[in-house]
Structure formats: C-alpha cells, structure tokens
N, C-alpha and C positions, 0 to 999 in steps of 0.2 A: 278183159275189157273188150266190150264188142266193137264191131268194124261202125254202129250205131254211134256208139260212142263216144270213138276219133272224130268220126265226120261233126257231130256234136258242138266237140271240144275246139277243133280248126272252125268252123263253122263263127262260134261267138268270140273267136279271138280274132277277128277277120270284122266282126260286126263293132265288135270294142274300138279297133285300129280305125273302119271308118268314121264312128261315131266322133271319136276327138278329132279325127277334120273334119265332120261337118260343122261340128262345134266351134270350133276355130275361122271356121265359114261364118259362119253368122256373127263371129263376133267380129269380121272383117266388113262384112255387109253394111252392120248400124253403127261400129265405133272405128271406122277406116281408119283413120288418122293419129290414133291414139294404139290399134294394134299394127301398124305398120311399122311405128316408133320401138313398139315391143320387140317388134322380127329384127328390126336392124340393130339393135341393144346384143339380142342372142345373137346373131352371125356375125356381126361387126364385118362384113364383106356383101359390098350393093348386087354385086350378082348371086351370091347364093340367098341373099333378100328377097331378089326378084324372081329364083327360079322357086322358093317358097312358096311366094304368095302366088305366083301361075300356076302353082299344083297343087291349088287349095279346089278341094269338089265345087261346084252349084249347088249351094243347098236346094233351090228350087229345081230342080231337074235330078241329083241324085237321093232325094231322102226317102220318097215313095217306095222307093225298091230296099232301101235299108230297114222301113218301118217294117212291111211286109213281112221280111225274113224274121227279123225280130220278134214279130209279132208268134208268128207261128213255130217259133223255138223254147221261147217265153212259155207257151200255152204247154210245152211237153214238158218243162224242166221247173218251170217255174209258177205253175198254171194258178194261185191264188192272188198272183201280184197281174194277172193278165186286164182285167178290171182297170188297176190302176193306170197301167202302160198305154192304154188306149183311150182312156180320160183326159190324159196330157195332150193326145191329139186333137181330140173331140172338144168341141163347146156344146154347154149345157145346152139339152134340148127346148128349156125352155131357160129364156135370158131376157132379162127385161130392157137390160141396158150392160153396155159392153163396159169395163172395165180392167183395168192392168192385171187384179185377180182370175179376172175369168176369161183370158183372152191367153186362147189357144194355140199352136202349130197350125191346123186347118185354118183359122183367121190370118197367119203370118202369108200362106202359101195362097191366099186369094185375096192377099196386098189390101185387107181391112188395116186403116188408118183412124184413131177416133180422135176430136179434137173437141176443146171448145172453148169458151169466150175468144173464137175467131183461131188462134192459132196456140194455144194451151194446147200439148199431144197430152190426154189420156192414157191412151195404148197405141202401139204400132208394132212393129216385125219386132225390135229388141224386145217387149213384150212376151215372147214364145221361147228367150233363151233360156229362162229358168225353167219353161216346162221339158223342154229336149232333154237339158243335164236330169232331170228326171227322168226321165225316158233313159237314159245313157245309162245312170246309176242302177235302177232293176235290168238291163242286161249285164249289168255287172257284178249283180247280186246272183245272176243266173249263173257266172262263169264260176263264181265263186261254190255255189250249191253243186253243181258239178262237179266241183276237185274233192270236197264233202265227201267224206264216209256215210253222210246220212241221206244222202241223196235215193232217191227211190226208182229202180231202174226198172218197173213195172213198164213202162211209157216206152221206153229205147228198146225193150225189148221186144215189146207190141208191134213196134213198128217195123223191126227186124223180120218178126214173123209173118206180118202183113206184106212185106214187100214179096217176101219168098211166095206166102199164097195167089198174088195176084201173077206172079211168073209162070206160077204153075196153072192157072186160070189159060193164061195166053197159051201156054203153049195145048192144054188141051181143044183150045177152041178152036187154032191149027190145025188137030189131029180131027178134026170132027167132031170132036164131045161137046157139043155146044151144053146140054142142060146141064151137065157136067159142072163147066167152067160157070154158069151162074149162077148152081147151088154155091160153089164156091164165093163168090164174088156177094152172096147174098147173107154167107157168115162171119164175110169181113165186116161189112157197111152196118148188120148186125150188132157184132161186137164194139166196132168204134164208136158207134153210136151212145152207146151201154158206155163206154169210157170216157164219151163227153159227159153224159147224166150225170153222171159218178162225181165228175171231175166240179162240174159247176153246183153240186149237191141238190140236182134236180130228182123228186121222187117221182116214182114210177108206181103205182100202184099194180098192177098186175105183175105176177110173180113170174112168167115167161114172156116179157113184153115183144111184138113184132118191130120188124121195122117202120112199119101207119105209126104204132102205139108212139115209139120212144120219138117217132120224126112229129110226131103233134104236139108230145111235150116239150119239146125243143123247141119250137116254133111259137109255143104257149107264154116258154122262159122271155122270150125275144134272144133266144145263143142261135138261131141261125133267123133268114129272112126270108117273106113268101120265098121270092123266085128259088132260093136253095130249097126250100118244103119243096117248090112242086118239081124240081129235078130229082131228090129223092124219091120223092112219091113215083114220078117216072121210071126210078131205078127198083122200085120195090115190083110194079107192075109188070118188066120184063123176068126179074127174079121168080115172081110166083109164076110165068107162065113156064118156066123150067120147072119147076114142082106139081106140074100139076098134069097126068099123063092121057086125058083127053084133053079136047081146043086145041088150038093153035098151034105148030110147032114156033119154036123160037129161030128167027134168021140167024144168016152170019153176022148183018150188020146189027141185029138185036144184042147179041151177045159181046161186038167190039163194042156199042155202047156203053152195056154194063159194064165192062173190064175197064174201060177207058174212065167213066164215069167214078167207079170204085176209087180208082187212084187219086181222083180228085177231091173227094169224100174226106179221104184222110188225113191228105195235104193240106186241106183249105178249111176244114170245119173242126174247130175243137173248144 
C-alpha cells in the first residue's frame, strides 16, 4: 500500500467526518428548532446540548475548503462521478426560472430566496440540503472504492511518481541544471495532461500529441478554463525554451516558475 494511498484513505475519512457536520449544519441553519429538540432527545444533558450545537462548523465559511478537497480526490479515485459532484454545486447554466429542483449549493451560499404569491417560499437555503447529502454520498462512494479490490491504482501511483519528479526538478534547478529540471517538469505536465484526456474520454487525434495539442483540446472539452489554457500555454513556452539549444537561455526564475507552476497543474486540473 503506498504512502499515496494512506494519505488518500485519512484524507476522505476526515472529508466523510466533516461532511456529517456540515450536514447537521444546515439542517441546524433552516430547521433550528425542530434539530435542537433532536440534540437534547440524544444528550438528555443542556450542556453537552450546547457544547454540541457551538461545535457545529459554518456551513457558509467552512464548505468551500471541503468541496475543493473533495473535489480534487473525487476526480483521482472516483473520476466518472466527478461530473455529477460538481452539478450539485453548480446551477444550470442556462435556468429559466429557479425552482426547488434546480436550486443548488451555489444558490444556498449567495442567500437566493425565491418566493411568490407575496410570501409562498419556492426554494431557499433548505433547498441545497438534498444536494449536499449528494455531494456527501459520492465521497462516500469514493471511500468505499478505495477499500475495493477493484479499485485502479494507475492515478495514486502517478501521483506518487509525479511528486518524486518534481523534487527532483527542484533540486536540479538548485544545482544549476536549469534545462534539465524543465525538460523534466515538461514530461510531467505532458503526461498529466494525457491522464486528464484519458480520464474525461477526450480524443486526441495525433498519435504523439504536445503539450499546445492536448492543452487545446482540453480547453475545446471546456475540463479546463481560458486563464488555466493560457498559464499552460505559459508553462509550455518556458519548457520548449529548455529544448531548444539556440535563443534564449532559460532563467532561474524561468525555471522556479515551471516547477512551481507544474505542481499546480496536477493538483488543480484533472
């Protein structure tokens, strides 16, 4: 079992444990009254009631950092349900009219209220709590795919190897190897690239595709966004100037950019 793996495994059992208090959060948020009743039923004791519910998160100030992680765990372990995970957040891009169906977490978290004949609620914040336990259940499908004998440790390992090449990136670029560490850092961003296509069943039509090629068709998918295209596209541009043994030499701070840049790559786009 790799050191990938563990981190993995603590990692979504940590994201599980928060998620049921955020959950618990929200349902403190829109049914106060009726789960406060619940808490004191379970404790039968008002101080351990109220050191409860004081130790329930902010849904609106901790979830962001929860979805994120999620998110980008989800996409390594669980990466066909990632689509789904992110739809729970998301409202339709094109929406005619808000309703209880289609009223998101992002709508909960920018305090959209819909009403009508005057004070009829449509949709509001309880609105988003069936989408969360969905959000909650595929990281829980994740945790569960993980303990899986069928699980596919292509991804963990990747990532394993990726960490060590970008170490080894840094420390040559230290030693002075600056073309050195970008060739490097240019067969990472390379390959992960190749393992988002893969992942999201984007074709690539050229049989050795570049970093341009596979960063256009990614960008074509809508799996990444301009500004990410054109920081790639920036990170491809100091890469080939280490490939290339006339023009320009590459700086030091050429070269902390791509290594810096790499790691972000990996972490942040899949």
């Amino acid at each position: 079992m790799t050191e990938k793996f563990e981190k993995f495994s603590k990692a979504l059992d940590e994201l599980i444990r928060e998620g049921d208090m955020l959950h618990m959060s929200m349902q403190y948020i829109f049914m106060p009254e009726k789960f406060k009743r619940a808490a004191e039923e379970k404790f039968e004791d008002p101080k351990k009631t109220k050191k409860y519910l004081d130790d329930l998160p902010d849904f609106y100030t901790s979830y962001q950092s929860w979805y994120s992680e999620a998110q980008s765990l989800i996409a390594q372990i669980l990466p066909n349900r990632l689509t789904d995970f992110q739809n729970y957040y998301e409202y339709p891009r094109v929406r005619k009219e808000t309703t209880f169906q289609n009223y998101m977490i992002k709508d909960m978290l920018q305090g959209l209220r819909v009403t009508r004949y005057g004070n009829e609620v449509v949709a509001d914040g309880s609105s988003a709590i069936p989408e969360f336990v969905q959000q909650l259940n595929i990281v829980k499908a994740a945790r569960e795919k993980l303990n899986s004998t069928l699980i596919d440790l292509t991804n963990l390992l990747q990532a394993d190897v990726f960490d060590s090449e970008i170490d080894s990136a840094q420390a040559l670029a230290k030693s002075g190897f600056l073309r050195a560490a970008g060739a490097i850092c240019g067969v990472i961003i390379e390959k992960h690239l190749q393992s988002v296509a893969k992942q999201r069943k984007i074709s690539i039509k050229k049989k050795n595709p570049t970093i341009a090629d596979l960063n256009e068709a990614l960008k074509a998918a809508e799996v990444i966004s301009v500004p990410q295209w054109r920081f790639i596209q920036h990170l491809a541009d100091i890469r080939n100037l280490c490939g290339h043994a006339k023009g320009s030499e590459p700086t030091v701070d050429d070269i902390n950019d791509l290594v810096l840049g790499t790691n972000k790559i990996i972490k942040n786009i899949f």
